[in-house]
Every structure is written in structure tokens, then in C-alpha cells.
N, C-alpha and C positions, 0 to 999 in steps of 0.2 A: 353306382360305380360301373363304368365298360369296364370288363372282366377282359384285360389284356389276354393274360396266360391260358383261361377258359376258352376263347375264340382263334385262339392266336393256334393249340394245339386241340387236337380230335381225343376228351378226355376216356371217350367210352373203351378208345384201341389200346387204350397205355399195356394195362397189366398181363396181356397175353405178348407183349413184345420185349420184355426185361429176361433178357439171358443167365444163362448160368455165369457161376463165377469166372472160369473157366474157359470161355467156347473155342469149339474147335476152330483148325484152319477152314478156309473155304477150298472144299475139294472138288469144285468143279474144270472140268480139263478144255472148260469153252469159256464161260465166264472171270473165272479168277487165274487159271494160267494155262499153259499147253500153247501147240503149236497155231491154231486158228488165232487166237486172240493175239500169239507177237507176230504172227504176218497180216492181218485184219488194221491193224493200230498200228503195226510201224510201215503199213502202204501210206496209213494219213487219208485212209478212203472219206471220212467225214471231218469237218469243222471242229467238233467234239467228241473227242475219245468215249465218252458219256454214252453216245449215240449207241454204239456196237455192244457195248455190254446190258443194254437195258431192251433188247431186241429178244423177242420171242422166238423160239427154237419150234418149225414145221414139223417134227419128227424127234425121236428119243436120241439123245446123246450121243447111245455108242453108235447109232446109224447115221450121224452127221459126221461124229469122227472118223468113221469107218470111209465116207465118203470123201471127206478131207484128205485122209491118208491117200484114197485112188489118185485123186486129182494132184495131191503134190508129187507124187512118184512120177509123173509126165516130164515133172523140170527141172533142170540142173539144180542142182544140192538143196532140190526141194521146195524151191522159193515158187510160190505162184504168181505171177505175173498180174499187175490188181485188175484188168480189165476182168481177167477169170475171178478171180478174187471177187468182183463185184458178180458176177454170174452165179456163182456159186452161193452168195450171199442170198441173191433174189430168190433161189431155187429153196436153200433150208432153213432160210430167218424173216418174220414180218418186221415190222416196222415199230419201234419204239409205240410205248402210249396204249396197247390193245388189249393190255387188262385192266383197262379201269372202262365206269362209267361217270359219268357227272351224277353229281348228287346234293341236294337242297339238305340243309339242316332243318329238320320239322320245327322245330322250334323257332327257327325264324322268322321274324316277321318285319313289315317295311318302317315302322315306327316306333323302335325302340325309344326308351324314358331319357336316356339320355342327352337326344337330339334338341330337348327343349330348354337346354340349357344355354346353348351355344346362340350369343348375340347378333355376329355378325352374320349379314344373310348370305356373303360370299361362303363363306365357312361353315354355313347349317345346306348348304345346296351339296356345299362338296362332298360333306359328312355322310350324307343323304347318301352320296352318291359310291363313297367307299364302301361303307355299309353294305350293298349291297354286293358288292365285289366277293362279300364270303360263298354268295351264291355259284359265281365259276369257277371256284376255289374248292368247291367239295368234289371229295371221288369216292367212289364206290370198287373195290376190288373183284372182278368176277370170280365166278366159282370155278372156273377152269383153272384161276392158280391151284386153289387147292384139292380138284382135282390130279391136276397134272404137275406138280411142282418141279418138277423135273426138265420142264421146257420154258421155264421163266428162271430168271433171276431173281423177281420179286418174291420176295417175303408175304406168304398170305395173310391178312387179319382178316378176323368176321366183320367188325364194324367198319363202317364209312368214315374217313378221316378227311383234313384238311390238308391241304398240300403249300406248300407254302407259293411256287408257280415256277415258270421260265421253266429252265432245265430239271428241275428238282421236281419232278413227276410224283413221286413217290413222299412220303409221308417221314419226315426225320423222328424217329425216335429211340430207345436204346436198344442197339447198338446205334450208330452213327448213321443210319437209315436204314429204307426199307427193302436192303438188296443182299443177296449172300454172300455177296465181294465187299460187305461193310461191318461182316459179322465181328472180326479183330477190333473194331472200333466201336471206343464210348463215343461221348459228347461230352458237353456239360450238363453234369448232375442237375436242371430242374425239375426232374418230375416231382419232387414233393413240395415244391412253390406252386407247382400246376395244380394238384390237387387242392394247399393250402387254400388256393384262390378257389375252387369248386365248391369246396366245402365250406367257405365263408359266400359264398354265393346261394348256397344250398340248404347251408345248415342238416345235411343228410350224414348223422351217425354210422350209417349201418356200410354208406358207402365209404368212409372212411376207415372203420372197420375191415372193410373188405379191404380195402385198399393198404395197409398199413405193412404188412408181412413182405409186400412186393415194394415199398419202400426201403423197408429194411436191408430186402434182398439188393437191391441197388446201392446204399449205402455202404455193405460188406463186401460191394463188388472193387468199391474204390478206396477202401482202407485194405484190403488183403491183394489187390494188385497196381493200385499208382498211389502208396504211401510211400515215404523215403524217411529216413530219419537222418537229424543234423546236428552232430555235435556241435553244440557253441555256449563258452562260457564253462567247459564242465558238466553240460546238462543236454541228453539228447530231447529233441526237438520233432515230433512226428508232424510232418507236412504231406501235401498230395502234389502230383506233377502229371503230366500225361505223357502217357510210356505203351507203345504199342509195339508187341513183338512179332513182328512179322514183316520178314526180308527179303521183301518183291514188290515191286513196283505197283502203284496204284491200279488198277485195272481202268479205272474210269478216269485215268489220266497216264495211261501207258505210255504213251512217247515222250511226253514232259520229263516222267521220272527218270524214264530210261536214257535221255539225251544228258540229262542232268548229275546222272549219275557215272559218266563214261570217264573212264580215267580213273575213277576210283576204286580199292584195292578191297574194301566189305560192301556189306550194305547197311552198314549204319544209317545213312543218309536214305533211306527207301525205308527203314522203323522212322525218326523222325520228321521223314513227312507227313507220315499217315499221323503221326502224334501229332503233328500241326492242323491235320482235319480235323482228328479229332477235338481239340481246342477250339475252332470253328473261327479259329482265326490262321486261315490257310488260303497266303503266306503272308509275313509280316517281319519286319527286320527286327521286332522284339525278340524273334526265336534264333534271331543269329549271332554264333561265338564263333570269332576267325581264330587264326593258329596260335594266337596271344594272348586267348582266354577274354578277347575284348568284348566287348555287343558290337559289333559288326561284323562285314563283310557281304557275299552276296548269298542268293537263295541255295549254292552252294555249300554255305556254311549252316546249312537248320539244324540248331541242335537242340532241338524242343524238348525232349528229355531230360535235358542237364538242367532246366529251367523249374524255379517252385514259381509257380503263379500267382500274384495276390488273388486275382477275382476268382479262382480258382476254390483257393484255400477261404475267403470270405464266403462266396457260394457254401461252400460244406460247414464255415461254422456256421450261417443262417439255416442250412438243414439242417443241424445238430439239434438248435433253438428249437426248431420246429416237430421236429418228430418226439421230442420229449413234451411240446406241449400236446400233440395230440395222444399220448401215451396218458398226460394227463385228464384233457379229455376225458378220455373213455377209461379211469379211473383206475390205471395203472400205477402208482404212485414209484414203484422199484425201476421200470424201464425209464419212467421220466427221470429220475436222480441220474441211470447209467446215463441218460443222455447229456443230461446235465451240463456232467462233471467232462464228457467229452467234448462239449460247447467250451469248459473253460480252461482244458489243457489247450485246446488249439490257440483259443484268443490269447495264451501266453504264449504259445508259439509263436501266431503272426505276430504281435509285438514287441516278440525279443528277435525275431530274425528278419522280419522283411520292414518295422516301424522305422522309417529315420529321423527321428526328433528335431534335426537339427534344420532339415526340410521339410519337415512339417506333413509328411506324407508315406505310404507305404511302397514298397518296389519289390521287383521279380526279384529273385534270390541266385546265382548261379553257384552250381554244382560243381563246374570249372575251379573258378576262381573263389569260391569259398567268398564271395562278398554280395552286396545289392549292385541290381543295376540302375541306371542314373537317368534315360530317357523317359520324357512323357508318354505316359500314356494314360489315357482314362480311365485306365483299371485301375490305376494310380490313389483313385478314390473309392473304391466296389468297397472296400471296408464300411465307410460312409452308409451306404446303400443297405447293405448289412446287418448294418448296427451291430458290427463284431468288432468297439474297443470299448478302453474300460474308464477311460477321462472325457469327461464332456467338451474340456480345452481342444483334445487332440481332431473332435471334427470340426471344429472353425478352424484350427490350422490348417489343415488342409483345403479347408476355404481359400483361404489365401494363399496355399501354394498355388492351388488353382489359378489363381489372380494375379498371382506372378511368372506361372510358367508358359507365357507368351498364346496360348492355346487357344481363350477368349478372342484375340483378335480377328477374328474371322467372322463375316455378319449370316451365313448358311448350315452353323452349327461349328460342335469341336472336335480337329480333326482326331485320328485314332493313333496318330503318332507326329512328330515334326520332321522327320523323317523322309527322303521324296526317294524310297527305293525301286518303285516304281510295281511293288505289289501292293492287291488291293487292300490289305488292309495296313496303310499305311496314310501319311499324306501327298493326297490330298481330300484323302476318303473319310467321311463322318457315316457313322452307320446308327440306326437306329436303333438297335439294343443298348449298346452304348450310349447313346442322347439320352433315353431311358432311365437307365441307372443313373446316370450324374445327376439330372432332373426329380428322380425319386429321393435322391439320397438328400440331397438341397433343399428339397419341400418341406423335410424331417426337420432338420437343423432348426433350433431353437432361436436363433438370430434373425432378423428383419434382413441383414444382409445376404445371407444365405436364400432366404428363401425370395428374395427380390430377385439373388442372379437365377434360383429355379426357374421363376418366369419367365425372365430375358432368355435363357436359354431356349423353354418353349416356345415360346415367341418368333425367333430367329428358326428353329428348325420346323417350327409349321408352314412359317413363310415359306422357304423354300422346297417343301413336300407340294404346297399350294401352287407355288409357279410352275411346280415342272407339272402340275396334273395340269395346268394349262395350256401350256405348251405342246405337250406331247397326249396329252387324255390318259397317261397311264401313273402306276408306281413304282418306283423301284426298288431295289434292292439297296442300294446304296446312293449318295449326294456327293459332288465336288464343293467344298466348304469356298470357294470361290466363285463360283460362276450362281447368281440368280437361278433358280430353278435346274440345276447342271447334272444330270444323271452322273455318278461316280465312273472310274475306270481302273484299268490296270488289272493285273493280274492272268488267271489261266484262262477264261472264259468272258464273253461279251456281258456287261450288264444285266441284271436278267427283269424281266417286267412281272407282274403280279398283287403288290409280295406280300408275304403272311406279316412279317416282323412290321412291315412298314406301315398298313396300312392299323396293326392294331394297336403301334406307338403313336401313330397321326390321331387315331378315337380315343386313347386313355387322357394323351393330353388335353382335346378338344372338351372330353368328358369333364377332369378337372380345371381349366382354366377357362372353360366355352366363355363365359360373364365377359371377359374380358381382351380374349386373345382378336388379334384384327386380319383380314387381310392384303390392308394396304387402305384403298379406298373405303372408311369405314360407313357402312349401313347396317345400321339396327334392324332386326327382325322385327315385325310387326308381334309377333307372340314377347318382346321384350317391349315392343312401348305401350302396350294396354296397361300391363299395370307400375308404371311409371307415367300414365295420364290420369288412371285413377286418383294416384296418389298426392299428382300435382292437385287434383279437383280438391280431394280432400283436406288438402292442407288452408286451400281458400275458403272452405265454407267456414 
């Protein structure tokens, strides 16, 4: 089996990067706020706000700030003019990118087992050719972060990680990456799928063992700070949502927030942004409640907080399931029951508060309005994927709300919402976690039906992973579920090329469907027709 989550994330970095319950603000007065960063970012000196925060510092803090202060005291109410601005820059900051090195994964090598699977030879070249993509995809942190921590923004680890590419330099893991302007923020909770996957890859006890306590600690991070409780029915209800407190504008997207935010009387809306990062679906018209408690309006209206997530709340019962069996495992029998019994409060959760029986599906919950909400989206099915309900009916309904809610109709994959808000994770965007999980959840399903649309579904988004690598020689991050091979759009930043998620949902599928998945013009691999002539020989004698 290609180990999606194993390749996909750098497992050796995980456990020295899981924060306290707690973690502070980021106090840096260059990096996450102070005077250089709102005149740096609201001159617009770069393309990507991204750019100026992930810049290494020539000198200690208080001697850039100390220097900052000289140079603004020259101009009227302090404002530096950007030509100086960029002077300035040159003189006390290098250039994005110059703590890391490239780095090969010793382990790798050019002909993994899985490639022999795969029929078509358009499709065992490409595979071939992905594959090898982990190779400019690994970095190596220098020691000079953690010598100098203090002149980077980066987050130092010992080990060498995989980056996912394009803008995202730096390694995502918890907090919400690898920078101190990210420290406020989670992600989504899979570090104990990453593991699961490692350790079924491994079969290594002792690293799971190890590993286990920093699950935990992750687990206690998101029940003791983005749980919510709901009364309904009489009976409260514990769910998770993503809820980040902290009331300043994005650093790595400061003028966005800050333009965005004008007119406005708090900063609520600067917490539910960062909550919409942290969800990793940032931005999306799923997180937005206009002033009538509806699901709409524009990126004005993000009210990520007020929202219970299905895939959210599915993710954590699938870790619940999971940490109680490895509790089991390693012959814990008391921790596994606690977990148990936490697997089966939630699953009555999510299907007394976000199940709709009557659609045959599960939905976002609002906070607002005390009800579900009623738009497609993928997540729409993450239960499925999960395997967090408790009627075997309820996943072939959902099969068929699938089938009814318009989403199929597109031959590039399904989009992430019906939606054309014009952010990217919306329509007309298909993204490949997403393909992923619908695909996964589908293959499960006990039905001939289900697991046929499994296939079509992979079918459709290898295809067009397949045309844009031809097109363009690259991967991306995201598809327009329209255009043939159509690199996605919209949102804060251009497309980005590389990509970790894409390239290791393009190999899981390739992995399980290779026998049969095509790329259009189909040609059998010469390793598929030997013994398919044997076999013809032998059936004649």
C-alpha cells in the first residue's frame, strides 16, 4: 500500500513540534506585530505578504528595531517612504528560503512495489515520475535556526521534513506551521492517522509507545480548547469547532486582513480568520453568517467559530477509535474503554446534532442559528470516511444524497462547494484531500454501487491530475473541476506548484486502482501483458 500520510508528512519531526495546551502570543515586534511589519506590508513591497514575514533578520531584533526607529523619525508621522523601506530591508533582512537545505529521504528509492501495479504505461511513467518529486520536496533545517532563533521566524526541528512546496516553505504541522506567527494556531487534528499509517506500515511497538503521550497531548489540546457544548433535545451535546483567540491580523497576510477589516468596530473578524486557517479551508463561503444568521454573504462575513464542523467532529471520532486501539495495543485495556466510551458520546453527538435523516447526510451546525446548514459540501460525507455512524443504511444514504446533490456532474472531480464565491475553496475548486476522503469512504461501503462511484470518482480526478502534468510538467495544489487538466484559482495567493497533498493522493489512488485506472489512450505496460500471455499459453495447452 503507498502510505499516503507517511510520505505525505515528515513522521520522525512530529513530536517535538505539539505545543502546550496553552501557547503563548507570538511576541515578536518584527514578525507578528509592531511598527516595521504595518509599514513593510501595508507599502505592498511584495506580491505575498508571506514574503516579509519568512525573511531572516541580518542582526538581533532590538538592533533592527533600534534602526527602524532612527530611519522613521526622518518622516512625517513616521511613515517611511517604501523606496527606503526597501533600503532598509536589503541592509537588515535576506531573502526568504535560507534556512533550509534540500534533503533526499534515505529511504528512498527509484522503484518502489507499488509501481508494478499500475497497467497503463501513460500512468506507470507519470507515477514514476511523481515519485520522485519527494526528492525536491525534502528540507533540511540549518543549525543556525537553532542557534540563533531569534533572527528567523522559523520554528526549529532536528529532523528533515517534507514541505508540501510553492509558498509553503516550511513544514505544516501543530501548531498550524512552522513559524512563530502560526503559534495561535491548530490545524486539523491528523497526527494520530499519520502515525496510525506508520505504524501499520511498521509494525514498530516501541515507536508507538513513544509516540502515544504526544497524541494524547494533542487530543487534550482540542477537547479543553475548541470543544463547545449544545444543548438540544434536553441533552448537552460536546462537539469541536475551530476557535482561535487572537485579535490581529494575519501577519502572513496583513494587508488582506487589515483592508478587510476596515469599518469594523472589534476584531472578531481577524479571530475568525485565523480560525478559517486554521481549518485549512481558508476561505470558503461555508464559514460565512451574514447579519440574518444565514450561510451567506461575503469574506466579510467569516464566522468560523460559530460553525461545528462535520469533518472536523468525524476526524476526532476516527481519533477517538484510534487511540483507544492503540491503548489496546499495548495492553492498556482502562485507557482503551476511556476512549471507547469518548468514540461513542461523540457518534451520539454527531448524530443527534449535525445527522439529517431526511437528506440523507450530515451538515455544519451553526452556533448562530441553533440549526444545520444546508449547502454541499464534501465534508458533507467525512462521516462515511470515518466510519463514525451507527446504521449501515445511513452510509448508502448518503451515497445517494451524493447522487443527488448536483456535485457528480463535473468530469475533473467534486467541487468543494456549488458555490462560485470566488474563494479558493469554493466552486470551482476540487482539491485533493477532499477527492481523497470521498474516494476512501466509497471504497468502504458495502454496496457495488458505492464502491463503482469510488472508482469513477478516481478515474475522473487522476485524469485530470494526468493532463495538467502534461500540460504544464507540474502539480498543483488544487483543479478547476471544468477545464481538462485546469490548475484551480481564486482566493489570496496564485496557485501554488509542487504539492505534498497532490502528488500523494495522485500515488494512493494509482496504488489502489493502478489494474485498472487509464489515461485516456489506453496501453498496457509490458510488466501487465507477460503474464496475461502466459496465461493465454496456458489455457491452450
Amino acid at each position: 500500500m503507498y502510505n499516503l500520510l507517511v510520505i505525505c508528512f515528515s513522521s520522525v519531526t512530529l513530536f517535538a513540534c505539539v505545543k502546550s495546551a496553552f501557547p503563548p502570543p507570538c511576541d515578536s515586534e518584527i514578525y507578528c506585530t509592531g511598527p516595521i511589519l504595518h509599514q513593510v506590508q501595508t507599502a505592498k513591497l511584495f506580491d505575498d505578504d508571506k514574503y516579509f514575514v519568512d525573511m531572516k533578520l541580518r542582526a538581533a531584533p532590538d538592533v533592527v528595531l533600534s534602526a527602524f526607529h532612527n530611519l522613521s523619525s526622518k518622516f512625517p508621522n513616521n511613515n517611511v517612504p517604501p523606496a527606503d523601506l526597501r533600503e532598509f530591508l536589503n541592509e537588515h533582512f535576506e531573502k526568504p528560503g535560507t534556512e533550509f537545505e534540500s534533503w533526499t529521504p534515505p529511504d528512498w528509492h527509484d522503484k518502489p512495489k507499488f509501481l508494478g501495479g499500475i497497467a497503463d504505461e501513460q500512468l506507470l511513467k507519470w507515477a514514476g515520475e511523481i515519485h520522485n518529486l519527494w526528492k525536491s520536496l525534502g528540507r533540511k533545517i540549518h543549525t543556525g535556526v537553532n542557534d540563533q532563533p531569534e533572527l528567523y521566524s522559523q520554528i526549529y526541528t532536528p529532523n528533515p521534513v517534507v514541505v508540501p512546496g510553492g509558498r509553503f516553505r516550511e513544514y505544516g504541522f501543530v501548531p498550524n506551521g512552522g513559524r512563530i506567527y502560526y503559534e495561535r494556531r491548530s490545524q486539523p487534528p491528523f497526527l494520530t492517522l499519520m502515525v496510525e499509517s506508520y505504524y501499520q506500515t511498521t509494525r514498530n511497538k516501541d515507536f508507538l509507545r513513544a509516540a502515544l503521550p504526544v497524541l494524547e497531548k494533542e487530543y487534550q489540546f482540542w477537547m479543553t480548547n475548541r470543544s463547545v457544548a449544545v444543548l438540544l433535545n434536553g441533552t448537552l451535546q460536546v462537539l469541536n469547532r475551530y476557535h482561535v483567540q487572537a485579535d490581529l491580523p494575519r501577519p502572513e497576510s496583513y494587508t488582506d486582513d487589515l483592508e478587510l477589516a476596515e469599518g469594523l468596530t472589534d476584531e472578531q473578524l481577524w479571530m475568525d480568520l485565523k480560525a478559517g486557517a486554521e481549518s485549512g479551508w481558508d476561505f470558503t463561503s461555508r464559514w460565512f453568517i451574514d447579519g440574518d444568521g444565514h450561510n451567506n454573504g461575503t469574506l466579510k462575513e467569516t464566522r468560523t467559530s460559530q460553525i461545528l464542523p462535520v469533518d472536523l467532529n468525524a476526524l476526532l471520532c476516527r481519533n477517538e477509535k484510534t487511540l483507544a486501539s492503540f491503548h489496546r495495543l499495548l495492553g492498556d485495556g482502562d485507557s482503551a474503554a476511556r476512549y471507547d466510551q469518548a468514540a461513542a458520546r461523540r457518534l451520539e453527538a454527531v448524530e443527534l446534532v449535525l445527522w439529517d435523516a431526511e437528506r440523507g447526510a450530515w451538515f455544519d451546525y451553526s452556533l448562530v442559528t441553533h440549526s444545520r446548514h444546508s449547502e454541499f459540501h464534501p465534508s458533507n460525507l467525512a462521516p462515511v470516511w470515518a466510519r463514525c455512524y451507527s446504521r449501515p443504511e445511513m452510509g448508502e444514504q448518503a451515497v445517494q444524497y451524493l447522487r443527488g446533490s448536483g456535485a457528480l456532474q463535473y468530469p475533473n472531480g467534486v467541487p468543494t462547494s456549488l458555490k462560485e464565491s470566488g474563494q479558493q475553496w469554493d466552486y470551482p475548486n476540487a482539491w485533493p484531500p477532499l477527492q481523497h476522503m470521498l474516494i476512501d469512504g466509497l471504497s468502504k461501503l458495502p454496496s457495488k454501487d458505492a464502491q463503482q462511484l469510488a472508482f469513477d470518482l478516481a478515474q475522473r480526478w487522476i485524469k485530470t491530475n494526468w493532463l495538467a502534468y502534461i500540460k504544464y510538467e507540474a502539480m498543483f495544489e488544487k483543479y478547476d473541476v471544468n477545464g481538462d487538466g485546469k490548475p484551480g484559482g481564486g482566493g489570496e495567493y496564485e496557485v501554488q506548484l509542487g504539492f505534498g497533498w497532490t502528488n500523494g493522493v495522485a500515488l494512493q489512488l494509482l496504488d489502489q486502482y493502478g489494474a485498472t485506472l487509464t489515461s485516456g489512450g489506453r496501453h498496457v505496460s509490458s510488466g501487465f501483458l507477460l503474464p496475461l500471455v502466459i496465461a493465454a499459453t496456458l489455457a491452450l495447452q
